[in-house]
KOLPADO-539366 format. One line per field, with one value per residue (C-alpha): residue number from 1; residue in three letters; x, y, z. Coordinates in pm, whole numbers, m for minus. Layout:
N
resi: NUM ...
resn: Ala ...
c1: X ...
c2: Y ...
c3: Z ...
***
This chain:
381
resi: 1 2 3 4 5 6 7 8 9 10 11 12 13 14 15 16 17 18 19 20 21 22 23 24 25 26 27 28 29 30 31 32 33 34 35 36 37 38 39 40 41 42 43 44 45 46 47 48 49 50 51 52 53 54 55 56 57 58 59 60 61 62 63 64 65 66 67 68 69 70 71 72 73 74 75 76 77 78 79 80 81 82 83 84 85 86 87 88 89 90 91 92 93 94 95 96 97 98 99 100 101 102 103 104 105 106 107 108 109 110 111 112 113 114 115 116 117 118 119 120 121 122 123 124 125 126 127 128 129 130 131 132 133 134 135 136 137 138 139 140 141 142 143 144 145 146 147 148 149 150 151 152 153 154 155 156 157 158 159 160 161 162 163 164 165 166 167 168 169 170 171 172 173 174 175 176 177 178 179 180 181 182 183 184 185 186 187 188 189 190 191 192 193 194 195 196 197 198 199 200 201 202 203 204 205 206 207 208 209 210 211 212 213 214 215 216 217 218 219 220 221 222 223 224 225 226 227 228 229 230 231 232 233 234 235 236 237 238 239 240 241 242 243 244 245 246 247 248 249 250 251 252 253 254 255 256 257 258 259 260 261 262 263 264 265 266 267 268 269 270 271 272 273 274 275 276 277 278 279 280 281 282 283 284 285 286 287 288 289 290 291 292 293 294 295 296 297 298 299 300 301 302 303 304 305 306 307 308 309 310 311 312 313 314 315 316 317 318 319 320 321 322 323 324 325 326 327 328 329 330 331 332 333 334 335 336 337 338 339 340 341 342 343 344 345 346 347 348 349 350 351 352 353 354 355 356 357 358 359 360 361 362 363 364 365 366 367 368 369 370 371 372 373 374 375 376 377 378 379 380 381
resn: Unk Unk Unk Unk Unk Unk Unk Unk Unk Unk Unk Unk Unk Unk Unk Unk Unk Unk Unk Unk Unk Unk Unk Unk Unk Unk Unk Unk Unk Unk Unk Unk Unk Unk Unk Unk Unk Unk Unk Unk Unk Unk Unk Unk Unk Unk Unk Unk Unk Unk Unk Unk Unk Unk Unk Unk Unk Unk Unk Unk Unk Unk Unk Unk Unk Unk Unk Unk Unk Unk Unk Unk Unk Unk Unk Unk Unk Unk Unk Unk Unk Unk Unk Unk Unk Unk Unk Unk Unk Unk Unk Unk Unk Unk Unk Unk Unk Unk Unk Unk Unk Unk Unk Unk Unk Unk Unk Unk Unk Unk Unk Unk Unk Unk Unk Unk Unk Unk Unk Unk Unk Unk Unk Unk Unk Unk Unk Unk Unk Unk Unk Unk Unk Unk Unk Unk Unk Unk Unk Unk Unk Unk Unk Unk Unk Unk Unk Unk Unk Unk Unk Unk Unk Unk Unk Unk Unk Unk Unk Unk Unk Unk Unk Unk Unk Unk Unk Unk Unk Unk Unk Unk Unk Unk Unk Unk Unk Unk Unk Unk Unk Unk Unk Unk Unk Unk Unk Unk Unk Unk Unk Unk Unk Unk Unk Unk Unk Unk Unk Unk Unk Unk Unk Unk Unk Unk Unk Unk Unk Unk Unk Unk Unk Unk Unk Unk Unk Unk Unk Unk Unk Unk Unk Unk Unk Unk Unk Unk Unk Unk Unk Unk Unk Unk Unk Unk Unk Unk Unk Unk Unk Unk Unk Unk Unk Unk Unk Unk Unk Unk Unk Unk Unk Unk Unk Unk Unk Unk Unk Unk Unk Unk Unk Unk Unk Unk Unk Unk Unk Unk Unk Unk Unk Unk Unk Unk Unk Unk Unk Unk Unk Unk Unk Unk Unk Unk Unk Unk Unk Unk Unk Unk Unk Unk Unk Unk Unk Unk Unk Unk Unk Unk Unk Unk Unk Unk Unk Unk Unk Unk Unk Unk Unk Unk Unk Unk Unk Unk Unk Unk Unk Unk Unk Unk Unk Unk Unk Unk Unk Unk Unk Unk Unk Unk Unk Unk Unk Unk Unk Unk Unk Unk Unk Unk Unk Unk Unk Unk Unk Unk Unk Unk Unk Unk Unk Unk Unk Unk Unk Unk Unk Unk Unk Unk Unk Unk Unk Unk Unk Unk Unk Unk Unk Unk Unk Unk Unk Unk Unk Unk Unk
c1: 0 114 76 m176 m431 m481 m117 m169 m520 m236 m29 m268 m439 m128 12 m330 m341 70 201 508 594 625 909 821 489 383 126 m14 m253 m584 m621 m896 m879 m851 m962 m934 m1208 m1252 m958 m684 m798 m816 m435 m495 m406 m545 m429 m484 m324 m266 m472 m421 m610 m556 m424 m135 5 220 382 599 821 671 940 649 417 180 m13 m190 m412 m615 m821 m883 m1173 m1427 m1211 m1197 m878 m786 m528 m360 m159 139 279 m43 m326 m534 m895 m1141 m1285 m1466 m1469 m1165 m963 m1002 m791 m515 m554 m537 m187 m87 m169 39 363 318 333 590 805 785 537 732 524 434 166 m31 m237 m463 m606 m753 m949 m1032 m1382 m1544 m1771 m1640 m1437 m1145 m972 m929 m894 m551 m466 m494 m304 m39 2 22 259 503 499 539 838 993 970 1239 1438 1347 1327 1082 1035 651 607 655 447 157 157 148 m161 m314 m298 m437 m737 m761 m693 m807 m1094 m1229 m1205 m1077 m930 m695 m362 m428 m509 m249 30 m57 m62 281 428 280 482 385 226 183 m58 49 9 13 22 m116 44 427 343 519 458 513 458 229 292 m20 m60 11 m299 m549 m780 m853 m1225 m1382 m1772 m1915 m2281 m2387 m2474 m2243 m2113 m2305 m2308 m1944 m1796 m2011 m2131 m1727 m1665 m1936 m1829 m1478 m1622 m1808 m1467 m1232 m1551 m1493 m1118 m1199 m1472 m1159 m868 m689 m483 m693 m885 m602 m493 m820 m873 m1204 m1117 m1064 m1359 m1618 m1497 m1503 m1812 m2044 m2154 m2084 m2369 m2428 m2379 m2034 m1974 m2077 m1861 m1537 m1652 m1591 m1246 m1089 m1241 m1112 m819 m767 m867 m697 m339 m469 m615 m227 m132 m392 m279 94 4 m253 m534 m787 m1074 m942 m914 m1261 m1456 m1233 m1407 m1728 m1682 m1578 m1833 m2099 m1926 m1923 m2285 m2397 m2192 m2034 m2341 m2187 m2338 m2634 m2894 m2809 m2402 m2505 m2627 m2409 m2153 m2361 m2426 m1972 m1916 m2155 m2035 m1658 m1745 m1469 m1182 m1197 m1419 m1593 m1714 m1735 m1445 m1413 m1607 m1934 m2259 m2227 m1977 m1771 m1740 m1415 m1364 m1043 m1111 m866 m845 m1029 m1352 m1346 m1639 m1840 m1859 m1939 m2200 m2304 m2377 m2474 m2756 m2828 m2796 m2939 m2877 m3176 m3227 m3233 m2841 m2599 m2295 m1950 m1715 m1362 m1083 m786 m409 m186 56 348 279 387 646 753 550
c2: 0 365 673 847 991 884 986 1287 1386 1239 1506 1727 1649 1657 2008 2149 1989 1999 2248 2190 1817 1440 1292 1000 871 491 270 m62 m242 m431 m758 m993 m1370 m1591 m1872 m2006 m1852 m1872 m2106 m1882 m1858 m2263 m2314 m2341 m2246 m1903 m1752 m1388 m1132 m779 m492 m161 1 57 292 560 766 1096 1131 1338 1257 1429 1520 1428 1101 1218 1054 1314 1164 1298 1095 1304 1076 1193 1566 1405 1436 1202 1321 996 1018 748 809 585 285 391 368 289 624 377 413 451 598 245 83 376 364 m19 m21 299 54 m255 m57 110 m180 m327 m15 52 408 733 1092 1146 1316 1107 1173 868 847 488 378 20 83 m43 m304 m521 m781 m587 m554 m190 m263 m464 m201 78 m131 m253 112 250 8 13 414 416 212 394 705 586 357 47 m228 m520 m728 m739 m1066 m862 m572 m846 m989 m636 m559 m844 m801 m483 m595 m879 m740 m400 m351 m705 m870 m1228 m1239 m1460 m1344 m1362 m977 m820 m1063 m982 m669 m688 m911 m921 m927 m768 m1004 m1296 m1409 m1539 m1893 m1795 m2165 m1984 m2201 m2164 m1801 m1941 m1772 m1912 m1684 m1791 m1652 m1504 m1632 m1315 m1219 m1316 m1037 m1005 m922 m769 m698 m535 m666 m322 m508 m345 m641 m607 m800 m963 m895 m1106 m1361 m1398 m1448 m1719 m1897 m1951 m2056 m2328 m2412 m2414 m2620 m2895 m2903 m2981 m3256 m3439 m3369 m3179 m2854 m2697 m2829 m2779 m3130 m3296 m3476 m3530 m3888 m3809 m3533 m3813 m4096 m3883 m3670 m3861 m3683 m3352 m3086 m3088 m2729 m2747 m3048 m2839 m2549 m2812 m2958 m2643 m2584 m2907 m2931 m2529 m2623 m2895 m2656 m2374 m2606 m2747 m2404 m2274 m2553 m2459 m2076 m2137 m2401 m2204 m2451 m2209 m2484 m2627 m2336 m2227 m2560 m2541 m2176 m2307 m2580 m2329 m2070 m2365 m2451 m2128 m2132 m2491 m2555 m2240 m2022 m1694 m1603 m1427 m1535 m1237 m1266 m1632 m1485 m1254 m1532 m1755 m1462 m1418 m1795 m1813 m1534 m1686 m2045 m2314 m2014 m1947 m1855 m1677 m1709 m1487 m1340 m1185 m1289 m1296 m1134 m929 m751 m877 m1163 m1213 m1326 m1469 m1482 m1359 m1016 m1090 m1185 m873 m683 m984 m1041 m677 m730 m972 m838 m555 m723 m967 m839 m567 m566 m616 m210 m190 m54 m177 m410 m190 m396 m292 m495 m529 m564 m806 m533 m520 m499 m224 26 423 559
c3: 0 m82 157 m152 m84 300 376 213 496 762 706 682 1016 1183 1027 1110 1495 1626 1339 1138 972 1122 1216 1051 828 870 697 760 532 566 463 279 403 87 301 619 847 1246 1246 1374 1741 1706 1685 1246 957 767 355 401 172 259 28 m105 200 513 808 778 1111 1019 1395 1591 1921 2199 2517 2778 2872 2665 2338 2166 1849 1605 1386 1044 898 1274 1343 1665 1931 2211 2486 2676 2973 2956 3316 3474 3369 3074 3070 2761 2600 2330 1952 1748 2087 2252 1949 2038 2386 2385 2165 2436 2712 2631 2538 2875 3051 2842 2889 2577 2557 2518 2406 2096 1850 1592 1313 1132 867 716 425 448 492 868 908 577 779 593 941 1012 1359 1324 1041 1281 1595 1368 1217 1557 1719 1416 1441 1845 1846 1507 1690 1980 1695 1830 1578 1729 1451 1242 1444 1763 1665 1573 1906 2043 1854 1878 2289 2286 2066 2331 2664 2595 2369 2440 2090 2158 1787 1678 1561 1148 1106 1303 1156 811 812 939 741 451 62 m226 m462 m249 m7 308 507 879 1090 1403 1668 1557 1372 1065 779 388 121 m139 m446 m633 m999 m1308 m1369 m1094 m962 m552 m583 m236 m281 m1 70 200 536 800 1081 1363 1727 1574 1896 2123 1841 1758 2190 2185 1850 2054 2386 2161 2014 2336 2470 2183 2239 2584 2473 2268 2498 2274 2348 2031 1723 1554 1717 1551 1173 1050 1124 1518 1493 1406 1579 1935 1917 2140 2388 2278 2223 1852 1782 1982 1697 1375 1541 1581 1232 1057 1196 1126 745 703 840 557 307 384 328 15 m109 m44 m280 m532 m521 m580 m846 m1034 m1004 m1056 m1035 m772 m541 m641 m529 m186 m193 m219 42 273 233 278 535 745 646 787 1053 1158 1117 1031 702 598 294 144 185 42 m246 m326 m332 m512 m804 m806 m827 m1143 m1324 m1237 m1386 m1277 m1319 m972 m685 m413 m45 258 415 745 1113 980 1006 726 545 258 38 m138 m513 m675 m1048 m1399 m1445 m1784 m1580 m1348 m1554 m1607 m1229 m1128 m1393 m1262 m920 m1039 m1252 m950 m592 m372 23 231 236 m92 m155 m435 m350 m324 m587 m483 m713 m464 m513 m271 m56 149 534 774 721 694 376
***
């Protein structure tokens, strides 16, 4: 991702709020999952790649304990003191005041001003959370020349989504955007936090549609969706579904509640896919990587219960218009939000067509068709 556009209302925010330039300008992408859904908090495996959105910081050292922020995209400020605990404020100052609150107790928070501005749009399951964490962290610790490592920074983020704001995510979103290469999508095992870069093949298009339908409840559905998954790992004696086969899944689920059992189901067959869907990327197998699509989209549907008929329709109308070429299936936590597409660049038109022709949200309001490029993760602009 370039600065563009959002780096250049950064640097605006922050000439207008501190005066004078940044000492430094950062950015840190979104991401769209390829495939591999609700499996990260499970120990599994997830194929996200990083997008042409996402958060940039213009910042300035500060001699005091003091975070000052300013968020150009609400012309809202947020003062944090840095010498003592943080409290929530809610809205866009919790994901600051979260990041604020780990380095502090890691030793790590020193004064500084911020400006932010993001465009990965909220509510798509795009992750402008982690974007905005990752973004932050990456800029705090530039600012005093420490070099922690993206894998470092992840973790950091991911805590403060955790501990701070309340998410339990897994550690997918924050790692990508870290991490992530230009042109490749990336295979994140989420127990070691090994990463292989998938190459993406010339040619193929990273479709996001937005169904119009903004997330909501994700917070609380997400929570319960990985009780019902830690409760299943308990039910087999394993340290995390990540331990299970479908083999082991079917041959130990008596006595276990049956939604607990379609929740554990749809980790441990994601799981499989998401390794073979890596091998269909890097190979090309367009066909292939579309029907592992399709599996996992029904998949989240049946037995994860985190789409919505009209999300399932608007995947339905991409996979048509794609043919065997490639595929399409809901990204993100669910509840609304975004589907993603992988198709040829040649098919592009014919899908937006398509769902153009074929799809209206519940209110009545178009899809937004955004036609993505795989980015490089955090770093100075």
């Amino acid at each position: 991702m370039s600065g563009g556009g959002t780096g250049s209302r950064a640097e605006a925010a922050f000439a207008a709020a501190f005066g004078g330039a940044p000492d430094l300008v950062v950015q840190a992408p979104g991401r769209v999952n390829l495939i591999g859904e609700h499996t990260d908090y499970n120990d599994g495996f997830v194929l996200p790649c990083a997008i042409d959105s996402g958060t940039v910081i213009a910042a300035r050292r500060r001699s005091d304990a003091v975070l000052a922020a300013v968020a150009a995209d609400f012309g809202e400020e947020d003062r944090i003191a840095l010498d003592s605990p943080i409290a929530r404020a809610g809205g866009w100052r919790d994901y600051v005041r979260g990041v604020a609150e780990v380095l502090r107790r890691e030793g790590l928070a020193r004064g500084a001003e911020v400006a932010i501005a993001g465009d990965v749009p909220q509510g798509a399951g795009l992750s402008s959370s982690a974007s905005l964490e990752v973004a932050l962290a990456t800029t705090l610790a530039r600012l005093q020349g420490l070099e922690l490592g993206p894998t470092r920074i992840a973790l950091l983020a991911q805590k403060a989504e955790n501990d701070f704001v309340g998410c339990a995510c897994g550690i997918m979103d924050q790692l990508v955007s870290a991490r992530a290469g230009e042109g490749q999508a990336l295979l994140i095992d989420c127990r070691s936090l090994d990463c292989r870069p998938v190459p993406m093949p010339e040619g193929l298009a990273v479709i996001v549609i937005h169904s119009g339908i903004e997330r909501g409840l994700v917070d609380g559905a997400y929570n319960e969706r990985r009780r019902q998954c830690e409760a299943a790992a308990r039910h087999y004696g394993v340290a995390a579904l990540r331990d299970l086969d479908e083999e082991a899944l079917l041959a130990g689920r008596k006595g276990l509640d049956p939604v607990a059992f379609r929740r554990a189901r749809h980790v441990v067959t994601e799981n499989a896919r998401t390794l073979a869907a890596a091998e269909a990327l890097a190979s090309g197998d367009l066909p292939r990587l579309g029907l592992l699509m399709a599996q996992s989209h029904a998949s989240m549907r049946d037995d994860f219960e985190i789409t919505l008929p009209a999300i399932d329709r608007l995947a339905e109308i991409a996979a048509e218009a794609i043919g065997g070429e490639g595929g399409a299936r809901m990204t993100g936590g669910g509840f609304g939000g975004c589907i993603v597409a992988l198709a040829p660049q040649a098919l592009v038109e014919r899908v937006r067509e398509a769902v153009e022709r074929g799809y209206r949200s519940p209110d009545d309001r178009p899809a937004r068709f955004m036609v993505c490029r795989a980015s490089a993760g955090a770093g100075p602009v």
